[in-house]
N, C-alpha and C positions, 0 to 999 in steps of 0.2 A: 340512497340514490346517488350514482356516480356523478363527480366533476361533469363539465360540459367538454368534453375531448375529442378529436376528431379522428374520424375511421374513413379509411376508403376501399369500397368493394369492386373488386375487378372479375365477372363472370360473363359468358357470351350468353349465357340461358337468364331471360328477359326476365321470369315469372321469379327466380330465384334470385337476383338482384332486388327483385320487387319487396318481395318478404323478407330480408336482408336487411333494407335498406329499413322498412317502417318497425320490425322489429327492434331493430340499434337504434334509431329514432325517439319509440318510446322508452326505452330504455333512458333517454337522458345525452344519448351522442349527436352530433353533428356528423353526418355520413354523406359520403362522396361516392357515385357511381361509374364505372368504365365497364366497358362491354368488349376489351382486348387490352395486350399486354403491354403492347408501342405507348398508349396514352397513360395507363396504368403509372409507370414511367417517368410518363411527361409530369402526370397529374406528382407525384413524389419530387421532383424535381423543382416545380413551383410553390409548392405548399408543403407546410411542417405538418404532417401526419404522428400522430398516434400510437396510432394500429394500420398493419394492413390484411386484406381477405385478399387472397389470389388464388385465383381457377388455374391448377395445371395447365388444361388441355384448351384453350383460347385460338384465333385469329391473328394473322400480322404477326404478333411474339408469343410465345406461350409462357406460360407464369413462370417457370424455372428459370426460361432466360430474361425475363423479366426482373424475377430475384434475384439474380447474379447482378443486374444493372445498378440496382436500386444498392448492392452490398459496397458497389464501389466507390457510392456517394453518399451513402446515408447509414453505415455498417449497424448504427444503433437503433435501431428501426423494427420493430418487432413485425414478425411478419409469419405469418398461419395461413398455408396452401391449404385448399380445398381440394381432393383427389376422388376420382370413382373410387371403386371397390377394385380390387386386383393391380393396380394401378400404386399401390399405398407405395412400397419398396422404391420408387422414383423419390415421393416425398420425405422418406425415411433418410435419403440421403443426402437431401437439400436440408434436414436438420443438422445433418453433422457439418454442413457448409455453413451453420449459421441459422437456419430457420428458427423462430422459436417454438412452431410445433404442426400439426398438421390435423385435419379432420375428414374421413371418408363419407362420402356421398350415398344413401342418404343419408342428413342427420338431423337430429331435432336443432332445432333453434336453440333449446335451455343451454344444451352442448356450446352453442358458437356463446352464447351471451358469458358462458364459465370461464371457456378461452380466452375470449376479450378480455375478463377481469385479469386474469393471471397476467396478460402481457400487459396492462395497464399497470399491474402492482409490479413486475419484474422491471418497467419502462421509470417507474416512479423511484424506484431501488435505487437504479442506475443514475439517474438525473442525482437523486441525492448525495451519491458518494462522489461525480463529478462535481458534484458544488462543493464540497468539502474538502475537496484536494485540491480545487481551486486558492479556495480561502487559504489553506495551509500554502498553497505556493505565492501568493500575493504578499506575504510577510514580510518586514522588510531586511534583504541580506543583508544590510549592515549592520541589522540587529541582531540576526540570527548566526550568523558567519558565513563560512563554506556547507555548511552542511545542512540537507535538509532531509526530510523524510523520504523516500524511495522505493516503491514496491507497489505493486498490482494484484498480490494473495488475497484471498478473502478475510484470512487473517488481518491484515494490515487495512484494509479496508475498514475494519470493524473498529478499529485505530486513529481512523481519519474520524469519522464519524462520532465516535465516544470525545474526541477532542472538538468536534464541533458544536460538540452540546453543552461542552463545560464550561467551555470557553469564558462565558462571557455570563457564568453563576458566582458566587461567594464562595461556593462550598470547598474545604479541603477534600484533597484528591494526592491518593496512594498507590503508585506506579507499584506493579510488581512485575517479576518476568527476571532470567538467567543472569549474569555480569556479562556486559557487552554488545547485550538487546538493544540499546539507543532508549533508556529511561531517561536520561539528562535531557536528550532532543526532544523526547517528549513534553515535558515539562517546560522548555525552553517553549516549545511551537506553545501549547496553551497559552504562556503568559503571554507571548506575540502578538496569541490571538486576538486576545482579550482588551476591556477597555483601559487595561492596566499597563499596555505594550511602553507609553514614554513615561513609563515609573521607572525603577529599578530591578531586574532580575539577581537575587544574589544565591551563589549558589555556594552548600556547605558539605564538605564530603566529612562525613562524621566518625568513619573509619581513619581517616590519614590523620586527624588532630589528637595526641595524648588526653586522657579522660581529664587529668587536672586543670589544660588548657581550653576545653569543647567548650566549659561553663560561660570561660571570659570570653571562648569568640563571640557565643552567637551574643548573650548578654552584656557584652561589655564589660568593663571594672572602671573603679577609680583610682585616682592615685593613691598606693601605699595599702590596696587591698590585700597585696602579697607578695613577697621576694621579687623584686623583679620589675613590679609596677612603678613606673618612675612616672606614669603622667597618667591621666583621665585616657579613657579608649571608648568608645561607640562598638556597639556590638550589631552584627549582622541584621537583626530586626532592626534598629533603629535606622540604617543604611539600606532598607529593604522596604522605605517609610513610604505607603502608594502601591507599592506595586509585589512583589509575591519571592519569597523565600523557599529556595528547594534544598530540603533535608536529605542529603543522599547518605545512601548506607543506616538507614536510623535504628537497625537493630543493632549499631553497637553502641546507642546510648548507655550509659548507665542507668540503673533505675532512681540513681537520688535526682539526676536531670530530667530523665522523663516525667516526674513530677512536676517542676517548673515549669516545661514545656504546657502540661497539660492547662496551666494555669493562663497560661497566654493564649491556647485556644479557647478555653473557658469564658476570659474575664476581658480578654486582648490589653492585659497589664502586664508589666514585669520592674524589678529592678537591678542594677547594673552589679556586680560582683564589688561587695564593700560599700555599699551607698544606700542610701536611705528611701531618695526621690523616686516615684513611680511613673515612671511611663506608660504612657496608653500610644498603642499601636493599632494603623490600619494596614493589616499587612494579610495575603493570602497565602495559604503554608501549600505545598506541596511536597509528598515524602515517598521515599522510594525504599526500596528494599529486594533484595534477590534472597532472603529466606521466609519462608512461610511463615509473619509474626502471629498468626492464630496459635500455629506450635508453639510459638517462643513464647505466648504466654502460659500455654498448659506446662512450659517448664518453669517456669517465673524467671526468664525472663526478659519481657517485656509485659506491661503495665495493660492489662487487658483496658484498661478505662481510657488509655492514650491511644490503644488500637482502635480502638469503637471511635473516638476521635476523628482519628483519621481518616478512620476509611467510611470516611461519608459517598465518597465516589471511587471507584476502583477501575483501575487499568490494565489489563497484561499485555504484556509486552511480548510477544510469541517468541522463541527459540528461532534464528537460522534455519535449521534443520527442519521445522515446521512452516517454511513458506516458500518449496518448490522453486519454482521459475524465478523466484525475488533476486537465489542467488546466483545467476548468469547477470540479473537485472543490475543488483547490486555492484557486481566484480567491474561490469562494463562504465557504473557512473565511476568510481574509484579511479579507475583507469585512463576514463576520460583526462580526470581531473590531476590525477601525478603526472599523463607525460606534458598536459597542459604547463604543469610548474616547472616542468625541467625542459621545454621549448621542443617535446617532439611528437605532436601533434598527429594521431592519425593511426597511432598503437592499436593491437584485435591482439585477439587472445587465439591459439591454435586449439581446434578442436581436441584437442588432448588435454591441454589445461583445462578447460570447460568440461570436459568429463571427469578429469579428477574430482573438481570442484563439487563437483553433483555428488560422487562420490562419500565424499569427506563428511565427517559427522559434525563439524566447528563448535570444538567444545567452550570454543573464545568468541561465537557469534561472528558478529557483525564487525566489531571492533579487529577480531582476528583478521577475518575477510580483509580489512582495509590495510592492516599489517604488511597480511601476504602481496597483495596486490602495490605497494610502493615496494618493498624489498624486489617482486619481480622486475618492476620498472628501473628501478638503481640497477640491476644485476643485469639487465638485458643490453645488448648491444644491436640489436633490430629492432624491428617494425613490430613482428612477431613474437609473445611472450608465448615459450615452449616452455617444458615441463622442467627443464634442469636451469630455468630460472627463478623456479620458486621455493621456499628457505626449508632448504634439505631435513633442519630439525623437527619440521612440521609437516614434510610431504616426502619426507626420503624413502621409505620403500616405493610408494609410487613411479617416482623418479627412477630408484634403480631398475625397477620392470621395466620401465619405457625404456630406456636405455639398453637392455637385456633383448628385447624384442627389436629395436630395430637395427641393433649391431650384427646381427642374424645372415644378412643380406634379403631373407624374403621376406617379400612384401606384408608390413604388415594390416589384418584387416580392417582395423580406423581409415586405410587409404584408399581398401577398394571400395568400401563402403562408403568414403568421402566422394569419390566418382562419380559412383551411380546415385550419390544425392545431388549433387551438383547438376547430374546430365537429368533426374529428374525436375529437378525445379528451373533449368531452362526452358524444356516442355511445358512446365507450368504459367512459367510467362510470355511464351510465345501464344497458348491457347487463348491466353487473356489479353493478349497485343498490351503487354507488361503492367497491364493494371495488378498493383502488389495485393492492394486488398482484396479482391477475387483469387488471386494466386491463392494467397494465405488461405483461404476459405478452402480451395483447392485442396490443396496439401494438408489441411488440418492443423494448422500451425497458427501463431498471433503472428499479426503485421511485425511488430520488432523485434520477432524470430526472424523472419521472409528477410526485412532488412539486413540484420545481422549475416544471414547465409550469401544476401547477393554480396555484400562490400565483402566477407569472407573469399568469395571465391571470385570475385571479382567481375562478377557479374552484370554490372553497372553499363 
């Protein structure tokens, strides 16, 4: 039986609101009826709906312009046009503005009650991944730094969400994903999130440390364990004592340490390099890796009994290159934030560097990404970050094409096509007397695309 959730139906034919209304009723809904599209509206306007039913063809407003109303203030709002027959290709297109779906007239009821449930389960999605990116943004920057999670893909979504579940478990958890994914940030937002946040996060990159020295960081020594030891030392678990240790790079443990290690996930004991006394530790491990240690163990090596270990919880970390729209998203917080540091405030990127960028396959991620985008900031001398301000070693034929093509004198076609978007998306916001999110709906576009194109062209 569904939640108690609320629905409202908006149709001018009395007898079909009627059956509508006692149908969703016994179903378990609280339902709202309007007999035209003005109230319909209204009624959206006052009250937090659900779901809504709207009748194309209505009185006073009709549902289409009904649903364009409702998109400019309420965009998350699932909403399922009812249409005759022949009639459909109207509602066909108010999906692509955003509808969540559409039903011809006549139809069974079981039909509408299906519908409901899906936009109830898509409505229930949605709430959950804003709540989770919520939480991830509530963390405290002083803890976190400058940096935080950044992306609207469904990938990264999937990301928000897997750390909202972890968050605040025992379990170790094994980041995987390319070099320059944001494994560290990951790892970082979980301990943030978690009841562990005013413990200590300590973080070990286990690739930068010599094998011979890995042993003393994380476990510590004592005096006179070995050449060199002139005093007693604390090792990273014991400085990690509350709150969660993140192992980066762990496939270049060796295998006599990954034994230790395993002993401390095991037993939660160890003792110091050279010393006798055992410590018990309450400390949560998190370990990362950009090779597949499943393989590493079918080569020996890594310790298949320390994999199993670890990867009580798994994460991937998606590629760049597999989350679309993230990187305009990404390039634009970046850029925010360098010309913020260097006091020039109000920097865009030329439609040309944002088509490279889309372009480019980032074989350095994310980390790359954030590279190119200060080197373009240092190098640029405008407002405007264009093509031959981004670091030639990493984008040079592109650069010399650009270069190639507008040294030419004619026009090239980025410009006239720049035009005729521009003079389309004024049309856009005139028809909508500048409401963005209708525009956006319009054009087929996200609002902070729409944004981006107005302050782009200046549109404002």
């Amino acid at each position: 039986m569904p939640g108690k959730v609320s629905i409202l139906v908006a149709d001018d034919e009395e007898s079909l609101r009627l059956v509508l209304q006692t149908v969703l009723e016994k179903a378990g809904y609280d339902v709202d009826v309007v007999d035209n599209g003005l109230d319909a509206v209204n009624k959206v306007r006052e009250t937090s709906y659900d779901v809504v039913l709207l009748d194309v063809r209505m009185p006073q407003m009709d549902g289409l312009q009904a649903f364009y109303q409702m998109q400019g203030f309420a965009p998350e709002l699932p909403v399922i046009l009812m249409t005759a027959f022949g009639s459909a290709q109207i509602a066909v297109e108010a999906m692509k503005s955003g509808a969540f779906d559409y039903i011809t007239k006549p139809f069974d009821v079981d039909e509408v009650k299906i519908l409901v449930g899906r936009a109830l389960h898509m409505r229930s999605l949605a709430r959950e991944v804003e709540y989770l990116k919520r939480e991830v943004k509530t963390l405290s920057q002083e803890a976190v730094g400058p940096y935080q999670l950044i992306g609207e893909s469904s990938r990264v979504q999937d990301v928000y969400k897997s750390i909202g579940r972890v968050a605040n478990s025992k379990a170790t958890v094994l980041l995987t994903g390319e070099s320059g994914t944001g494994k560290g940030l990951v790892a970082k937002t979980i301990h943030y999130s978690s009841e562990r946040w005013q413990k200590p996060f300590i973080q070990v990159n286990c690739g930068a440390i010599p094998y011979g020295l890995l042993e003393s960081e994380i476990f510590g020594h004592e005096r006179g364990a070995f050449t060199g030891a002139v005093s007693q030392k604390p090792g990273k678990f014991e400085l990690a004592e509350g709150g969660t240790i993140f192992l980066d790079e762990i496939s270049e443990m060796d295998l006599a340490l990954q034994v230790k290690l395993l002993r401390v996930l095991q037993e939660r004991q160890f003792e110091r390099v050279g010393g006798t006394k055992t410590f018990s530790v309450n400390v949560r491990v998190i370990a990362a890796s950009n090779l597949d240690l499943l393989a590493e163990t079918g080569e020996n090596r890594f310790r298949s009994d320390l994999y199993y270990r670890l990867n009580v919880i798994s994460i991937h970390m998606p590629s760049l290159r597999e989350r679309g729209d993230d990187i305009a998203l990404l390039a634009e917080y970046f850029l925010a934030r360098f010309a913020a540091e260097t006091g020039r405030v109000g920097m865009i990127f030329s439609p040309e560097v944002l088509e490279i960028f889309k372009r480019y396959a980032w074989p350095g991620n994310v980390r790359e990404l954030e590279n190119a985008v200060e080197h373009a900031v240092t190098m640029s001398n405008s407002r405007v970050i264009l093509p031959e301000h981004l670091p030639l070693n990493t984008f040079g034929e592109e650069v010399v094409e650009h270069h190639a093509v507008t040294s030419t004198g004619f026009r090239p076609l980025r410009e006239v096509l720049a035009e005729v978007e521009k003079g389309h998306i004024t049309e856009a916001l005139k028809l909508t007397k500048g409401n963005r999110a209708h525009a956006a709906k319009l054009l087929q576009i996200s609002r902070r695309g729409l944004i981006y194109k107005i302050q782009e062209y200046g549109l404002d």
